[in-house]
Backbone as CSV, one residue per row, in Angstrom:
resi,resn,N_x,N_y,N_z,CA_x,CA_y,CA_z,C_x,C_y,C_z
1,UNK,80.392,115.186,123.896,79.968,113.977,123.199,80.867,112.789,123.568
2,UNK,80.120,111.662,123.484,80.768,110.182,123.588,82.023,110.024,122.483
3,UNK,83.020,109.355,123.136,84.083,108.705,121.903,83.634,107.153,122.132
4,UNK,82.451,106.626,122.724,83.082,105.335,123.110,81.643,104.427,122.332
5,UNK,82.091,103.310,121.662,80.619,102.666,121.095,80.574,100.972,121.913
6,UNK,79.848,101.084,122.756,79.708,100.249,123.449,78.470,98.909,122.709
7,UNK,78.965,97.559,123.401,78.444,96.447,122.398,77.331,96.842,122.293
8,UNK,76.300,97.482,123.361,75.247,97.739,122.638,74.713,98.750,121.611
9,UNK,75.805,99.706,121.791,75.502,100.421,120.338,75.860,99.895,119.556
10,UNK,76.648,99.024,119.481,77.667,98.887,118.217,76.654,97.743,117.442
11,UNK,75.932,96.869,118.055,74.658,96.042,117.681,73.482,96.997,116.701
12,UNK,73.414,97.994,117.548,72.267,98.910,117.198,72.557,99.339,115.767
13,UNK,73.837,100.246,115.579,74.234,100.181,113.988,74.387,99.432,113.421
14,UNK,74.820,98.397,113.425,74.622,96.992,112.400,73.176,96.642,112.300
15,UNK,72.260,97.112,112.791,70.988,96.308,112.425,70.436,98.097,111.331
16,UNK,71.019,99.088,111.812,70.187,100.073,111.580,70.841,101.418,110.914
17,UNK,72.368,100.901,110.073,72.811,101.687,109.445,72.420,102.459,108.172
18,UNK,71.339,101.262,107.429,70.759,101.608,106.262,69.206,101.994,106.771
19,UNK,68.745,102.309,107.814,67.480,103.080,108.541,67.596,104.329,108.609
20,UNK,68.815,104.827,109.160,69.165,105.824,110.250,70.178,106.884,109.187
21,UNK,70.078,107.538,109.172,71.369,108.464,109.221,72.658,108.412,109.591
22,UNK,74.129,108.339,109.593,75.324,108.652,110.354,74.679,109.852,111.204
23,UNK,74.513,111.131,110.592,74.023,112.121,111.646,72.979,111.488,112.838
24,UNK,71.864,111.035,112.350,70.925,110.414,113.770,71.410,109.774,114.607
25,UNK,71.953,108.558,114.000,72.490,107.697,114.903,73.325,108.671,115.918
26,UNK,74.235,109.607,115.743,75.772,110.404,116.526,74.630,110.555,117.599
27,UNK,73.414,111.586,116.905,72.582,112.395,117.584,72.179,111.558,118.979
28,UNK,71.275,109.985,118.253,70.964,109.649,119.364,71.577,108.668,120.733
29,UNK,72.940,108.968,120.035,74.009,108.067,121.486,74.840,109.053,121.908
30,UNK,74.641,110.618,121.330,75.771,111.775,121.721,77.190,111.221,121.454
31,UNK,77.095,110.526,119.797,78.404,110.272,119.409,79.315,111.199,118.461
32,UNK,80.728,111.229,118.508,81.375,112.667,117.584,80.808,111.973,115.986
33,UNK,80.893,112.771,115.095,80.627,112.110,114.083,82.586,111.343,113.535
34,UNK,83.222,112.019,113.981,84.919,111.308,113.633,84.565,109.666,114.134
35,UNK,83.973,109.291,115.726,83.932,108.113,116.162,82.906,107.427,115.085
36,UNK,82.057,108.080,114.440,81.232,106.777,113.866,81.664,106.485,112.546
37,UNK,82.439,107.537,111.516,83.183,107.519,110.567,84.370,106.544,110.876
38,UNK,84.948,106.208,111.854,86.140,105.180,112.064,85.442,103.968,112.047
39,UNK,84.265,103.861,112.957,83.374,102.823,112.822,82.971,102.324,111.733
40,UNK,82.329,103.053,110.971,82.015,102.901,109.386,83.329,101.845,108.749
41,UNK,84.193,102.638,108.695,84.751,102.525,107.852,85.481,101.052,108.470
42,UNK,85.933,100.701,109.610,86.754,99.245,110.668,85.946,97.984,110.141
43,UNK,84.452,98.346,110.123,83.305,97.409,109.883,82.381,97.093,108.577
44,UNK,83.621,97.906,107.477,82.978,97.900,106.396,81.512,98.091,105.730
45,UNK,81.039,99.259,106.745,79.813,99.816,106.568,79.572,100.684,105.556
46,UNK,78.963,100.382,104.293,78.868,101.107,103.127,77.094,101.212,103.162
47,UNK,76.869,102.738,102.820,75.697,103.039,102.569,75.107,103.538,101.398
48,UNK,74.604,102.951,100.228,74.678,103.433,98.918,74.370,104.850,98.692
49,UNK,74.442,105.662,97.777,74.402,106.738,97.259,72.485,107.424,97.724
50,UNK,72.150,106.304,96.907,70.049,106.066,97.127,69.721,106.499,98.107
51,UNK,70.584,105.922,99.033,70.136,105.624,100.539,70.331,106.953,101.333
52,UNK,71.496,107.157,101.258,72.131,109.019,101.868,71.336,110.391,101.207
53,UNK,70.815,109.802,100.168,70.028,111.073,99.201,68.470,110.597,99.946
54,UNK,68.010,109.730,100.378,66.661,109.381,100.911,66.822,110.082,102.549
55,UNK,67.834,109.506,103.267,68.069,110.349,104.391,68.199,112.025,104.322
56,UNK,68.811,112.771,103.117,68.852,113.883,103.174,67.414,114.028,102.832
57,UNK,66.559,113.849,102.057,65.237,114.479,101.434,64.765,114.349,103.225
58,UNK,64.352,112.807,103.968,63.869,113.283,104.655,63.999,114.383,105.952
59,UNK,65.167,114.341,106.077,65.332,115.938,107.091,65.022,117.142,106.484
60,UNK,65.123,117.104,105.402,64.541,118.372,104.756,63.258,118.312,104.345
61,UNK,62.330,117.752,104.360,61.066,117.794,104.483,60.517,118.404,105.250
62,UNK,60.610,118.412,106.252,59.789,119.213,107.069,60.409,120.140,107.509
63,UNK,61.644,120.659,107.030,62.359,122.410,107.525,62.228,123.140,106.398
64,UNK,62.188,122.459,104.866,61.833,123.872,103.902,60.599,123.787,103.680
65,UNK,60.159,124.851,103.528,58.769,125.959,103.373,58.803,126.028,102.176
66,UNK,57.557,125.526,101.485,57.325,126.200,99.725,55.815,126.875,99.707
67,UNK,56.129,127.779,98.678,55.103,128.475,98.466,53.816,128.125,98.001
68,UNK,52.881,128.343,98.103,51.453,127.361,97.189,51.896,127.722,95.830
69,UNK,52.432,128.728,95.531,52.438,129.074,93.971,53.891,128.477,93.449
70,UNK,55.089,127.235,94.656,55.732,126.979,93.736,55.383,125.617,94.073
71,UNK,54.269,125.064,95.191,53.370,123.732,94.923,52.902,123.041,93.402
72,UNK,52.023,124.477,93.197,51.410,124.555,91.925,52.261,123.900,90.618
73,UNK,53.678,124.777,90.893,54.629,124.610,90.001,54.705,122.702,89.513
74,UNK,55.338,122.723,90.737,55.694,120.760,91.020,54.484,120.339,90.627
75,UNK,53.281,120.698,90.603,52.109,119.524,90.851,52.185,119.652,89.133
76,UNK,52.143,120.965,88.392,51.876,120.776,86.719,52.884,120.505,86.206
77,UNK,54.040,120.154,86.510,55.319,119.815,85.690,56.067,118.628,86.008
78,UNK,55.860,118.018,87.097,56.612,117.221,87.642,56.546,115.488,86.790
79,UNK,55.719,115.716,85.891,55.706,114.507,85.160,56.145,114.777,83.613
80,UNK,56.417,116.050,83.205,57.129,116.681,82.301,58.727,117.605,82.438
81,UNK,58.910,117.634,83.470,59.620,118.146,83.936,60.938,117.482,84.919
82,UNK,62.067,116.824,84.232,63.098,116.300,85.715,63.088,117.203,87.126
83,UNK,63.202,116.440,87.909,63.460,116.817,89.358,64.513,118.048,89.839
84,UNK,65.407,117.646,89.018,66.374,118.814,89.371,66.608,119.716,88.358
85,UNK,65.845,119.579,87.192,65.340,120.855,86.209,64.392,121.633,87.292
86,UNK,63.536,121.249,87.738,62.380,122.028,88.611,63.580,122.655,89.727
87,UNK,63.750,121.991,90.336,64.787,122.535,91.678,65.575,123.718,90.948
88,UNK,66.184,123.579,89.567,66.939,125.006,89.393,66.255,126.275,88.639
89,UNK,65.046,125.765,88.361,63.995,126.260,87.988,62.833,127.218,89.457
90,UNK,63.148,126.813,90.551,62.673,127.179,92.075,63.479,127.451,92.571
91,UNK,64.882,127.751,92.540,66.179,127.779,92.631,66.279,126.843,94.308
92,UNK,65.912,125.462,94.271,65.487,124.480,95.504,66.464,123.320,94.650
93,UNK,67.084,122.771,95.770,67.566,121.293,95.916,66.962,120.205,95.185
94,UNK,67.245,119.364,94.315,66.747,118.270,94.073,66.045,117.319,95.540
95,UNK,66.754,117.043,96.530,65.781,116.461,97.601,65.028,117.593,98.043
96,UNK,65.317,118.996,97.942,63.747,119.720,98.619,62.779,119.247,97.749
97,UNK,63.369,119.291,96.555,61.746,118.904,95.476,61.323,117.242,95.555
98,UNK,61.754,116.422,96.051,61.977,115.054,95.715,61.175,115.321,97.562
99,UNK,61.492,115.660,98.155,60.688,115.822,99.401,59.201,116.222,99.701
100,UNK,59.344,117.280,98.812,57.858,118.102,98.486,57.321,117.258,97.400
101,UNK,57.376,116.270,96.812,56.569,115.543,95.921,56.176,114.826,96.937
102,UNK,56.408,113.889,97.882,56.265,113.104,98.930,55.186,113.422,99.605
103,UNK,55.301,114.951,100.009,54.584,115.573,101.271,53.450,115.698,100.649
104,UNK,53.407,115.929,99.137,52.357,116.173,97.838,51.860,115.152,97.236
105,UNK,51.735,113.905,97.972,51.610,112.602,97.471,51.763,112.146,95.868
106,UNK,52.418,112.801,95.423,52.940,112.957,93.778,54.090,111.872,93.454
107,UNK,53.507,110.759,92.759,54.438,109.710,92.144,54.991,109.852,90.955
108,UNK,56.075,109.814,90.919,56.409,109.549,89.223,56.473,108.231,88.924
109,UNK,55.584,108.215,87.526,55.456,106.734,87.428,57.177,106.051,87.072
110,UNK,57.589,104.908,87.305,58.845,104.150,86.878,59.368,103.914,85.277
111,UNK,58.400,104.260,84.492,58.597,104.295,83.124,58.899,105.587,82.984
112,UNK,58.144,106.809,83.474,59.631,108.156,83.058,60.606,108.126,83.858
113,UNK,60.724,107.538,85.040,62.188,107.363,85.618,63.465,106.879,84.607
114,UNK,62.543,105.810,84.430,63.518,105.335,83.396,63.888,105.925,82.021
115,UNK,62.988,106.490,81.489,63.500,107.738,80.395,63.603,108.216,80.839
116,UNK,64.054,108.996,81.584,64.998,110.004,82.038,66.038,109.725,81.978
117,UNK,66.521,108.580,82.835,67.544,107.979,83.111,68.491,108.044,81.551
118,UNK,67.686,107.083,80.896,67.913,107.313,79.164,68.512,108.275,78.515
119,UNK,67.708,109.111,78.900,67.848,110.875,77.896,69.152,111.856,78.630
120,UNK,69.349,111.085,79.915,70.029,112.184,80.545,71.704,111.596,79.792
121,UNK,71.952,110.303,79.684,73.448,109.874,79.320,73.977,110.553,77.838
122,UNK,75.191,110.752,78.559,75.897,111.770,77.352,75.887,110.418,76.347
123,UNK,75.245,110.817,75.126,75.523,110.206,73.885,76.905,110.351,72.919
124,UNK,77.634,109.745,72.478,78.609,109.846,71.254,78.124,110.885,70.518
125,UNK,79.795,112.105,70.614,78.874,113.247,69.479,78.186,113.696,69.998
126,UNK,77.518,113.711,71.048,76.690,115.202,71.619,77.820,116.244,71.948
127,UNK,77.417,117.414,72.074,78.413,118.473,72.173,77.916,119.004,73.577
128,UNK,79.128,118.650,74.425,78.088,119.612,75.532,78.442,121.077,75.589
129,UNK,77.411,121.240,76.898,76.253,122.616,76.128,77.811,123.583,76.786
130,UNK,78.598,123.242,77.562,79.832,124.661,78.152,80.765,124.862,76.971
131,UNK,80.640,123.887,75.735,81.990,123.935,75.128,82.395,125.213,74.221
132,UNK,83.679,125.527,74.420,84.109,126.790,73.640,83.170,128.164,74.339
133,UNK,82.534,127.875,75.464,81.835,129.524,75.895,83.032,129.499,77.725
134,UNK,82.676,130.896,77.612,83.200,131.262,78.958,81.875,131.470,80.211
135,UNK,82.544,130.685,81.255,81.832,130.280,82.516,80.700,131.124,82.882
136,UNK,80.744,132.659,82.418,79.424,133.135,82.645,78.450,133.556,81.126
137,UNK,78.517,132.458,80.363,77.671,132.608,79.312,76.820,131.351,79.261
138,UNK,77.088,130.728,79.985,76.182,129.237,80.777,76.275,129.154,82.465
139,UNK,76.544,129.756,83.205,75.822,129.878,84.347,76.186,131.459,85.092
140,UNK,74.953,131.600,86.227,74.031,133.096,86.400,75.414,133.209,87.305
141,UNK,75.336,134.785,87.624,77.010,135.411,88.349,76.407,134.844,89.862
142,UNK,75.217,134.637,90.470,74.996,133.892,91.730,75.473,132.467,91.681
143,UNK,75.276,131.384,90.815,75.952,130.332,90.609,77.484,130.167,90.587
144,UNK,77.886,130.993,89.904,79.385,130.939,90.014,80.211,131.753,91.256
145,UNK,79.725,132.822,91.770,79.898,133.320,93.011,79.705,131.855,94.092
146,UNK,78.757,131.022,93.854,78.380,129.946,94.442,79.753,128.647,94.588
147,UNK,80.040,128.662,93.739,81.132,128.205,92.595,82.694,128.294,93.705
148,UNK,82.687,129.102,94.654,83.913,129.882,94.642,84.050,129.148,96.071
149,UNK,83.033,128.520,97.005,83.348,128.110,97.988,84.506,126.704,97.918
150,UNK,83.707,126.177,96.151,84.359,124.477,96.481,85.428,124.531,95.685
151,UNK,85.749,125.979,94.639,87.062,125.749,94.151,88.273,125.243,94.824
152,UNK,89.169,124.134,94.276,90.422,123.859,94.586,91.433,124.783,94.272
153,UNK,92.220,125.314,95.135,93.079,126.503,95.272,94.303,126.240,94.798
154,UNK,95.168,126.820,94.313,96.780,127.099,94.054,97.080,126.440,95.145
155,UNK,98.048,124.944,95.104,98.945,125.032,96.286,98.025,124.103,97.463
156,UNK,96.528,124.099,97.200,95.790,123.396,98.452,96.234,122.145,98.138
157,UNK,96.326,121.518,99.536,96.725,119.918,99.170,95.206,119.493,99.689
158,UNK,95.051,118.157,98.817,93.891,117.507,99.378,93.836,117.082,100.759
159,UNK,92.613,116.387,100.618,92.278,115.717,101.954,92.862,114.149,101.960
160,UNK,92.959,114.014,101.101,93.470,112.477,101.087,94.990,112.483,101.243
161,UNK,95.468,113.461,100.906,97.370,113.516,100.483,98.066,112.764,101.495
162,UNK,98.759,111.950,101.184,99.636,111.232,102.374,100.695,111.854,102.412
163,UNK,100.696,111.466,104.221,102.079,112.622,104.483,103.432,112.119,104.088
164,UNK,104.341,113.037,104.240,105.404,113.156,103.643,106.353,111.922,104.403
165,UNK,106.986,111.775,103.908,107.734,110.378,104.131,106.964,108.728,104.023
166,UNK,105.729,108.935,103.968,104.808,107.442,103.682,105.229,106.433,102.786
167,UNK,105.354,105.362,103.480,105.739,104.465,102.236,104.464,103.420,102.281
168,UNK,104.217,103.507,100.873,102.950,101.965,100.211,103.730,101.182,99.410
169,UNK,103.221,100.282,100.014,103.611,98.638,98.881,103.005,98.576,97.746
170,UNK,103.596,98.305,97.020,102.883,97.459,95.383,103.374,96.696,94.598
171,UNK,102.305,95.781,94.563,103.007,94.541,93.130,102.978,94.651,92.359
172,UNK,103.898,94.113,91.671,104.053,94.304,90.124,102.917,93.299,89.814
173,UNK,102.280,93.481,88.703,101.700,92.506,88.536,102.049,91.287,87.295
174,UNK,103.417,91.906,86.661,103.916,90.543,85.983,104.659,89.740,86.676
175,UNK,105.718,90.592,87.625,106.793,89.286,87.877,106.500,89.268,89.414
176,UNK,105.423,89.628,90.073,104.824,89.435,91.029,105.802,89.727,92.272
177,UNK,106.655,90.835,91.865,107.740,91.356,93.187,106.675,92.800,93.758
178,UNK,107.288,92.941,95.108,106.658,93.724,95.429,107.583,95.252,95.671
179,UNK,107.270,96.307,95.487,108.304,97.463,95.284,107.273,98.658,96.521
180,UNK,108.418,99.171,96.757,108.278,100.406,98.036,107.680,101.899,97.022
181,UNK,107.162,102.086,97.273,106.353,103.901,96.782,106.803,104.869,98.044
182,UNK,107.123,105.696,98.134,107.552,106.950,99.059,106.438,108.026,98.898
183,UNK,106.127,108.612,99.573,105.623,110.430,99.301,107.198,111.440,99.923
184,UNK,107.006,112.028,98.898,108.628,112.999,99.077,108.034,113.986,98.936
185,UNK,108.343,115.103,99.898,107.970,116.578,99.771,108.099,117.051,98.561
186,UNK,107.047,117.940,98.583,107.390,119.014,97.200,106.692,118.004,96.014
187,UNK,106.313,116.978,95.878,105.844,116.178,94.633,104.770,115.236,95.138
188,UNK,103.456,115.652,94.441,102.080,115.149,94.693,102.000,113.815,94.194
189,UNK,102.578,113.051,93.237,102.959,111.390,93.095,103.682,110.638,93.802
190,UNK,103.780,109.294,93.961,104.495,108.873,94.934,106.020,108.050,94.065
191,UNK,106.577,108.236,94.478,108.120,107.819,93.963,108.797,106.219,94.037
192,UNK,109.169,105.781,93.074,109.678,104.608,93.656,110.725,104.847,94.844
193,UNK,110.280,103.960,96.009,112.174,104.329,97.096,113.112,104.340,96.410
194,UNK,113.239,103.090,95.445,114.906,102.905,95.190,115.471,104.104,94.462
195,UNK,114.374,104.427,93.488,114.654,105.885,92.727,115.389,107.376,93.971
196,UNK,114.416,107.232,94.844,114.885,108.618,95.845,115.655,108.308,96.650
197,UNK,116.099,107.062,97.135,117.592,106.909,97.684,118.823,106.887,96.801
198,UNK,118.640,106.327,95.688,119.645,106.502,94.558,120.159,108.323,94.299
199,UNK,118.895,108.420,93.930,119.149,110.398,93.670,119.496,110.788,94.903
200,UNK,118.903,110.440,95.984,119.481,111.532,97.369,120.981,111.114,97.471
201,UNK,121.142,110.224,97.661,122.517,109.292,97.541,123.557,109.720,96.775
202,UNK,123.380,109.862,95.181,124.485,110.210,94.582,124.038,112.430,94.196
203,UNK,122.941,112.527,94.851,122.700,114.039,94.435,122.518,114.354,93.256
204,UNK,122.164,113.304,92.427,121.449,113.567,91.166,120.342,113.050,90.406
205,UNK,119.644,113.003,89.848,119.014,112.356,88.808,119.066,111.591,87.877
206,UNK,118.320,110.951,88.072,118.492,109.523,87.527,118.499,109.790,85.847
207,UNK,119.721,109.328,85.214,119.478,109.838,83.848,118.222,109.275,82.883
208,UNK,117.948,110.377,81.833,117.057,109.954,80.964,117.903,108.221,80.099
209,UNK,116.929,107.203,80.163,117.171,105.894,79.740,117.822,105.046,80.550
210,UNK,117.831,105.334,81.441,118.607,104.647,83.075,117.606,104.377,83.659
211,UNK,117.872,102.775,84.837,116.390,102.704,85.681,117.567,101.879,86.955
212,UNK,116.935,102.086,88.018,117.541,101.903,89.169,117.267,100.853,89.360
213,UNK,117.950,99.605,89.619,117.695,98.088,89.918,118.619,97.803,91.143
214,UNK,117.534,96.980,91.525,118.505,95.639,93.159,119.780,95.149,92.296
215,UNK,120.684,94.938,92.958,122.098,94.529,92.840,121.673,92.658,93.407
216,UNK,121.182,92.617,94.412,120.577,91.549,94.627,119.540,90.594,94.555
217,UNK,118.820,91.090,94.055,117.244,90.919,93.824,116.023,91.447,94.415
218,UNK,116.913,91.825,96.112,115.964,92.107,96.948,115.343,93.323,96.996
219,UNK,113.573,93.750,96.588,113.538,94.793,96.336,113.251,96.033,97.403
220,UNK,113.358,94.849,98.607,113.510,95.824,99.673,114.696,96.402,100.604
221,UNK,115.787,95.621,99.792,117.263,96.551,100.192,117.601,97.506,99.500
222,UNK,117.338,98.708,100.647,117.399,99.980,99.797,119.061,100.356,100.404
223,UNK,120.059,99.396,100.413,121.080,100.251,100.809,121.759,100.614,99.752
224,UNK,122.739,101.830,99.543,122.987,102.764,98.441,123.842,101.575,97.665
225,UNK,124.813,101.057,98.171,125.649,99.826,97.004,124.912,98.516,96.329
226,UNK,123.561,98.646,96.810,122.805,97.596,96.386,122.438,98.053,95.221
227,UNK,121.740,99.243,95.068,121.086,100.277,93.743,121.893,100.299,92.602
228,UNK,122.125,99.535,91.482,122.642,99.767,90.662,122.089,100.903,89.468
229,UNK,122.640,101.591,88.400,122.208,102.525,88.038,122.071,101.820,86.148
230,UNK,121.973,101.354,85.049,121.821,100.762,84.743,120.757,100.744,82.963
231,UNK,121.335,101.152,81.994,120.527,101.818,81.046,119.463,100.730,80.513
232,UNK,118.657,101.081,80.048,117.423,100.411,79.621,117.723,98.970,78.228
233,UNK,118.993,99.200,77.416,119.556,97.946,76.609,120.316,96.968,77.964
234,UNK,120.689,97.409,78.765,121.353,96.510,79.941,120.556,95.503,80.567
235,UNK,118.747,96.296,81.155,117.971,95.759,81.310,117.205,95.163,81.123
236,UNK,117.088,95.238,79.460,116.418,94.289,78.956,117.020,93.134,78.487
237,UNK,118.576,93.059,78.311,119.445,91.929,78.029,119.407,91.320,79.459
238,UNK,118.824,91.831,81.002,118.872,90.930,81.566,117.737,90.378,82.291
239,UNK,116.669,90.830,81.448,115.453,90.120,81.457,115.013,89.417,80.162
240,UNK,115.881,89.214,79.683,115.637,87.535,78.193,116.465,86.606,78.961
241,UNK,115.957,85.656,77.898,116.578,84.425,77.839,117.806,84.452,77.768
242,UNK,118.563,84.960,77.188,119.942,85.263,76.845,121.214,85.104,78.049
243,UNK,120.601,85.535,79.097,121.327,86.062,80.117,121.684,84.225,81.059
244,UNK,121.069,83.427,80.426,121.114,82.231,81.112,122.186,81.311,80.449
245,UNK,122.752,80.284,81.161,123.211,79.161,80.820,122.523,77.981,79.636
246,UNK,123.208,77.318,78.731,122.490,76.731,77.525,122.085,76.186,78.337
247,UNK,121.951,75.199,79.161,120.910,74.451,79.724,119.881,75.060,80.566
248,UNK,119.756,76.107,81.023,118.271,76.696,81.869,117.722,77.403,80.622
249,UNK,118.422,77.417,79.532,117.842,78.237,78.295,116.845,77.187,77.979
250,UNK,117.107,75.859,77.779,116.446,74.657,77.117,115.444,74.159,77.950
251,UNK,115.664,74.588,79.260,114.637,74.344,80.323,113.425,75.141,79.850
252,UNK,113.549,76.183,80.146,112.913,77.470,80.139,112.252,77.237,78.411
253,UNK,112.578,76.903,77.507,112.347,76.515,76.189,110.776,75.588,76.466
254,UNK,111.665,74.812,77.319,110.631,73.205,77.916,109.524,73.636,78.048
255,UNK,109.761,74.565,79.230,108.600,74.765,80.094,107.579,75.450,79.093
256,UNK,107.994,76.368,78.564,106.817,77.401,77.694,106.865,76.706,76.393
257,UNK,106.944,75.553,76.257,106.207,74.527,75.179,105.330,73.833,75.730
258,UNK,105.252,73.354,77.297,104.646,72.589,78.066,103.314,73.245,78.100
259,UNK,103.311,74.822,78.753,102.036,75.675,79.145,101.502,75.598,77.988
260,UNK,102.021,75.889,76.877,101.323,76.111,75.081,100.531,75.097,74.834
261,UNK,100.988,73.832,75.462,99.963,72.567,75.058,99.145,72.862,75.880
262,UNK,99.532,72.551,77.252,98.207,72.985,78.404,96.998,73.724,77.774
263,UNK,97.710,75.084,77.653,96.727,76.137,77.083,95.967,75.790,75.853
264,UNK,96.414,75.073,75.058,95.621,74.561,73.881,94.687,73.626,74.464
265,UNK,95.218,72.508,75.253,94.055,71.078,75.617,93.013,71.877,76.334
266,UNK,93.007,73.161,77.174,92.171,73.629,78.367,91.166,74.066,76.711
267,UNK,91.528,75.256,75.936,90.711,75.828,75.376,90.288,75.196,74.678
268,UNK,90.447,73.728,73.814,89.709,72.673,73.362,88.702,72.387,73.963
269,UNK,88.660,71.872,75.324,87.967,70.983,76.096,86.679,72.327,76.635
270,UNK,86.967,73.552,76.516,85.742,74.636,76.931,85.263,74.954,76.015
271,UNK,85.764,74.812,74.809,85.036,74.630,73.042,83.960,73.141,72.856
């Protein structure tokens, strides 16, 4: 297969991503599906949910086989009956049945779509139907045997997990600094840096009511004499007012009397 999407394919999916399949399209330029997934994703190609469930019904239309006697079924129930009640009821796919209505020229009118839609949302206070029973007193030992392919395992790491040593940025979103996140072996959350150079650094843990702060401000000097170690009454005496000179105190006074009017004249004037 091709790795390569040349301008004229690359035209062809932009006009025909929401037509086509990811699978068709690979199919019909002999592309890997990894190359069109990078593509997707470089070019901000999003294909709604609707759309991928319309592409699956139609490939499966014409490869599953139903019986006249579970035709029959769909043709007397399918307007009393949800779609994927019938499918586990034929023990068939919601798009095999959503396919075979098609092939069966069988509409559901848009007013039970929409009750359905209705009836299906968990209400306040409904009890759902698994609670307090064990897994095979609400579904058949083939379902849960079924069950066993997509369980998440002891120990499996996901597909998403970033590797070990990764660092992501993030802002704070009050005082608008931006701070380093790590992935550190052995722990599936990501760590503040300054926290895991501090601990690797002094070989311990950061005590309970202690928080690791810049010595300088800068929150991207992670060198070990910068990291101060620092209990939580320390830190908050040096995030007040307090910590300032009487005159940036009176400033600072100024200013957040100034915004208070602002904020009053703005919400007047939208009243």
């Amino acid at each position: 297969m091709s790795a390569t999407i040349t301008p004229e394919i690359k035209t062809f999916i932009l006009e025909n991503y929401l037509l086509m399949s990811r699978g068709a399209i690979a199919k019909k330029f002999t592309l890997t599906k990894q190359v069109l997934k990078t593509f997707y994703s470089k070019n901000a190609l999003v294909v709604p949910k609707e759309v991928i469930e319309g592409f699956r019904c139609h490939a499966l239309r014409n490869k599953t086989s139903f019986t006249d006697k579970e035709d029959q079924y769909i043709k007397d129930n399918y307007l009393t009956i949800p779609v994927k009640t019938i499918g586990q009821h034929l023990q068939r796919s919601g798009c095999g049945i959503n396919g075979r209505l098609k092939k069966l020229n069988l509409v559901i009118p848009e007013a039970i779509i929409q009750q359905r839609k209705i009836d299906s949302v968990f209400k306040p206070g409904q009890i759902p139907i698994n609670k307090g029973k064990k897994q095979s007193e609400y579904m058949s030992a083939e379902a849960i045997e079924r069950t066993k392919a997509t369980r998440f395992q002891s120990g499996q790491i996901p597909k998403n997990a970033l590797p070990d040593g990764m660092e992501v940025l993030r802002p704070d979103k009050r005082s608008g600094k931006v701070y380093t996140m790590i992935k550190v072996p052995g722990i599936s959350k990501l760590k503040y840096k300054q926290v895991h150079v501090w601990e690797t650094h002094h070989k311990k843990k950061v005590p309970p009511g202690h928080n690791i702060v810049f010595a300088d401000g800068n929150t991207q000097n992670f060198e070990p004499e910068n990291l101060e170690c620092i209990t939580d009454e320390v830190l908050m005496t040096r995030n007040t007012i307090q910590r300032y000179p009487e005159d940036i105190k009176t400033n600072i006074r100024l200013i957040s009397k100034i915004k208070k009017v602002i904020y009053e004249n703005t919400t007047r004037n939208q009243d």
